[in-house]
N, C-alpha and C positions, 0 to 999 in steps of 0.2 A: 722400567723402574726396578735398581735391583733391591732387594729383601731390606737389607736395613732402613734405606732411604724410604721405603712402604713402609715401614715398623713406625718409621720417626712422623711419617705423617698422619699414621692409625691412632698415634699416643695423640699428638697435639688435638686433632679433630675429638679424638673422648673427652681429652679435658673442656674443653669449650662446649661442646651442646651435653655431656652430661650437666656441666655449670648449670644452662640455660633451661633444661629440661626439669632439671630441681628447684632455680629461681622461680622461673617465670609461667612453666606449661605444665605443672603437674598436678597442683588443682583443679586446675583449668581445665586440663585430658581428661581426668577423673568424670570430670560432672558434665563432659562434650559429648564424651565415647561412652553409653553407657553398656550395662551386661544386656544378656539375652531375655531378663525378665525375674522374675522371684521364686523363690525356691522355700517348700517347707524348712525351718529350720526347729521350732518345739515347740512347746503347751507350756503357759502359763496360764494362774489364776486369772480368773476375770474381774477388771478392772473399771468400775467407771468412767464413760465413757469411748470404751470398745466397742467396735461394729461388730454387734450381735452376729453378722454373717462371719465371723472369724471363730463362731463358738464351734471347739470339737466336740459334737454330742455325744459321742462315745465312753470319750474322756471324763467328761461330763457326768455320763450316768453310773458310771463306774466308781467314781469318787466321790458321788452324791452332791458335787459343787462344781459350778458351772469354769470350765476353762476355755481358753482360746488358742486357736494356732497363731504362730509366730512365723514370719514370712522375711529374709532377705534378700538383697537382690545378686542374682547371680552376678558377679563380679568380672570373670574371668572373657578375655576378649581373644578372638585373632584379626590382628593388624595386619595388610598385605601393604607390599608398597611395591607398585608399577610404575616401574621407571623406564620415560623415555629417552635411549643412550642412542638414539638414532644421529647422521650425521650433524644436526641444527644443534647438537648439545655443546661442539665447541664454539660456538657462536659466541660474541659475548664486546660490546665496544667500551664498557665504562662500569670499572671494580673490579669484573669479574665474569670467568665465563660460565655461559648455565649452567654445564655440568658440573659445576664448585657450586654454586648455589644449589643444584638440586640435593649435592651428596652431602651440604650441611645441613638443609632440610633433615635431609633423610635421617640422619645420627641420631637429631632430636628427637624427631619423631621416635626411632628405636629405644634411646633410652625412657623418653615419657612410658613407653609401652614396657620397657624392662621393670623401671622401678613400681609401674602398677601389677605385673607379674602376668601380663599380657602375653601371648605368644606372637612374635613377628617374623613373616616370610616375605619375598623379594621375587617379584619377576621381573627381568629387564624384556624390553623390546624393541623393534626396530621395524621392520615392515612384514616381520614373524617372531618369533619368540626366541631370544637371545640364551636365556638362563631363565632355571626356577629353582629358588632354593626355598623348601618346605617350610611353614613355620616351625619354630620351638621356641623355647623358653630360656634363659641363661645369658648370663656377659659374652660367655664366651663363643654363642651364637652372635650374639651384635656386633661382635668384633669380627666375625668374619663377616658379616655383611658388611660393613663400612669399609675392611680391605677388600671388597670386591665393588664397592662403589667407586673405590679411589683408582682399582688399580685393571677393571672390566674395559677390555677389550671389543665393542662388538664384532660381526663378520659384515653385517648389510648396515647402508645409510637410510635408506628410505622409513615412512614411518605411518604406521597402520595401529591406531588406539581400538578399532574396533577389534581386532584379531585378537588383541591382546586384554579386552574387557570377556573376549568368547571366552579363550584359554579360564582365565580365573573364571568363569562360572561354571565352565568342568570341570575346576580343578581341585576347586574349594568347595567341600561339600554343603556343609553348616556354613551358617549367617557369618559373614566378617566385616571390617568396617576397613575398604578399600582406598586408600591416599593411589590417584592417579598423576603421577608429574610429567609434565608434557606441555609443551609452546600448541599443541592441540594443531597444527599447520599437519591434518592428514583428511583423505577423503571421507566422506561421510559416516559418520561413527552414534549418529542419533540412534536408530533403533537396535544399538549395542548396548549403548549406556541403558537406556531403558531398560531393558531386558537383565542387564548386569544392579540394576539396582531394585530392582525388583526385590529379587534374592538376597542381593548384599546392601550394606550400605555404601555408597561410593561418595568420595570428595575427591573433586577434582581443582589440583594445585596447577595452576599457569605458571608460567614461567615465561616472561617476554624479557626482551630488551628493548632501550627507548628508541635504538635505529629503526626496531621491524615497528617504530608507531610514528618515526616522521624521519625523513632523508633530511640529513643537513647543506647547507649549501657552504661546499670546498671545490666547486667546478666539478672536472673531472674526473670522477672514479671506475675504480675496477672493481665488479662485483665477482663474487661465485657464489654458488648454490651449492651449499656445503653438500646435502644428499645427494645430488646429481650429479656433481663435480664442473657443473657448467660454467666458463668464465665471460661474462661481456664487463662492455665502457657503458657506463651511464653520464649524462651531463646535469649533475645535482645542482648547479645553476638556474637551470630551467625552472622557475616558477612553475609551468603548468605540470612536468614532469614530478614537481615534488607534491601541487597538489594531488595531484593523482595516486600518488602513492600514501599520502593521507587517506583519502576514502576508499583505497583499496584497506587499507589495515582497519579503518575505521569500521568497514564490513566484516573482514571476519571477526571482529569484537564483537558486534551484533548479532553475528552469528551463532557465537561461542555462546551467549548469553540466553540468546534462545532456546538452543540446544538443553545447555543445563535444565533452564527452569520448567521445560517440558518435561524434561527425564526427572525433576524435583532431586538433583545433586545441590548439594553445597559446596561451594568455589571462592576462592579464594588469585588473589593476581600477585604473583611473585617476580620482582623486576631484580634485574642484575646492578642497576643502580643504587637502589634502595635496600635498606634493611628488611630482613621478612619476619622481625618480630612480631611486631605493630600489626600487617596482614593476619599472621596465625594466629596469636592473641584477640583479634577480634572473631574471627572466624570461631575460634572453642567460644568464647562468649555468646554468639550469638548460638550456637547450638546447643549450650551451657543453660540456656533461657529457655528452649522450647518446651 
């Protein structure tokens, strides 16, 4: 892609999820994502009604009347976002392909995180670590993340969530609140997330399409396995071939779902079909509540 034709699609992509990130997610992010916790901020007089455990007796005895600490909460966050650019991300049979859906995600998410003054950094992965780019602060850090969503290259197609949940927990020292995006279609990554969410906060965004959740019947097709490069004929005729291929996806759903709620992540299912307002918006509400 050469430089203008990436410029003209860095512009478009800012205006649409900055839009969406000011409409719709930014209350919403505010009261989802919260800070690390509260922080002295002063003394005031004491007021009716104040938790006597908030009295400074110092202050107190010093000024002969009783006052209180003042506490706000630390505000300030680091947002990573782990992206899977493995080969399953050009996937995509209706709207659009994953990795268009993930790198619209992603915008939003960056500016929700820009305009609450959040720091946000990027790790792409594959079946090792593609790129890390550090958090910081500033538009003009966002904007080079999103040229590098639109326009990242990886080297490998295969895809390892656990390596890349290790990575971030050496990598990021202090607590962050981790957005993982990934079709999750990798070998066993449970007692990563765990361990990654331990120390962090982790949400893990899905990203499917409605083919990898049921075969349609058009007879004859030609498959490939975007990571492996493998091509066969399947006969999506077959009634028993297609149920089959229902309770296989139907499994790793269940799987998936296990997984999280042992590791106690919050998740969210982002379909290349559908809108993923509605998904994220419920998703900050329900942790908007807790």
């Amino acid at each position: 892609m050469d430089q203008k034709e990436l410029l003209k699609k860095v512009r478009k992509l800012e205006i649409k999820s900055r839009g969406l990130s000011a409409q719709l997610f930014s209350g919403q992010y505010h009261s989802a994502f919260k800070g690390r916790g509260m922080s002295f901020s002063e003394v005031r007089e004491y007021q009716a009604g104040d938790d006597v455990r908030t009295i400074d007796w110092n202050v107190s005895a010093r000024l002969n009347h009783p006052y209180v600490k003042v506490f706000e909460e630390e505000r300030e966050l680091t947002i990573m976002l782990v992206v899977d650019v493995s080969g399953s991300k050009d996937f995509g049979t209706q709207g659009q392909f994953k990795i268009e859906l993930v790198t619209e995600v992603c915008a939003v998410l960056a500016f929700s995180a820009m305009q609450n003054n959040d720091k946000i950094g990027v790790i792409f992965f594959s079946d090792r670590i593609e790129k890390y780019i550090p958090p910081k602060k500033g538009k003009s850090h966002v904007l080079r993340i999103i040229r590098e969503l639109i326009d990242f290259k990886p080297e490998h197609q295969g895809t390892q969530v656990g390596q890349a949940l290790k990575f971030l927990t050496n990598v990021i020292r202090k607590r962050c609140t981790a957005f993982v995006l990934s079709d999750f279609y990798s070998p066993d990554f449970e007692d990563s997330i765990k361990l990654a969410n331990k120390k962090h906060d982790i949400v893990a965004l899905r990203v499917a399409d409605p083919r990898e959740l049921s075969l349609p019947d058009v007879g004859l097709m030609k498959v490939k396995d975007a990571e492996t490069g493998e091509s066969f004929w399947v006969d999506s005729s077959d009634k028993a071939l297609r149920k089959s291929f229902e309770i296989q996806a139907k499994k790793h759903e269940d799987q998936l779902k296990t997984t999280f709620s042992r590791a106690g992540v919050d998740t969210a299912l982002l379909r290349t079909d559908q809108s993923y307002i509605q998904p994220l918006s419920n998703l900050f509400k329900k942790r908007g509540a807790k």
